[in-house]
C-alpha positions, 0 to 999 in steps of 0.5 A: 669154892664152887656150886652145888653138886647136883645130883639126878637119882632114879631107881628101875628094876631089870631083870628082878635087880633094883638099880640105881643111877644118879648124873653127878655135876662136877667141875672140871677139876673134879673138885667141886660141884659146878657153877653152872650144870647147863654150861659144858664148858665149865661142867664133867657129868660123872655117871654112878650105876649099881645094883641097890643091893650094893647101897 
């Protein structure tokens, strides 16, 4: 079925905006979360940035 989707979540400020960003570890299919998040033959990082307003 898959691990974990992990996830890596911090908020910054630019320019008065709040942003957030978080690095998603999929496998390769997309599907599920990775086996193994260090291992980038078996892991796409899907990268989420927007502003918190829109949360």
């Amino acid at each position: 079925m898959g691990g974990k989707v992990l996830m890596l979540h911090f908020p910054l400020t630019y320019e008065g905006e709040k942003i957030f960003w978080k690095i998603d570890y999929y496998d390769r299919a997309l599907k599920y979360g990775s086996e193994d998040p260090a291992d980038p033959e078996q892991t796409t990082r899907v990268l989420t940035i927007m502003l918190a307003s829109e949360y």
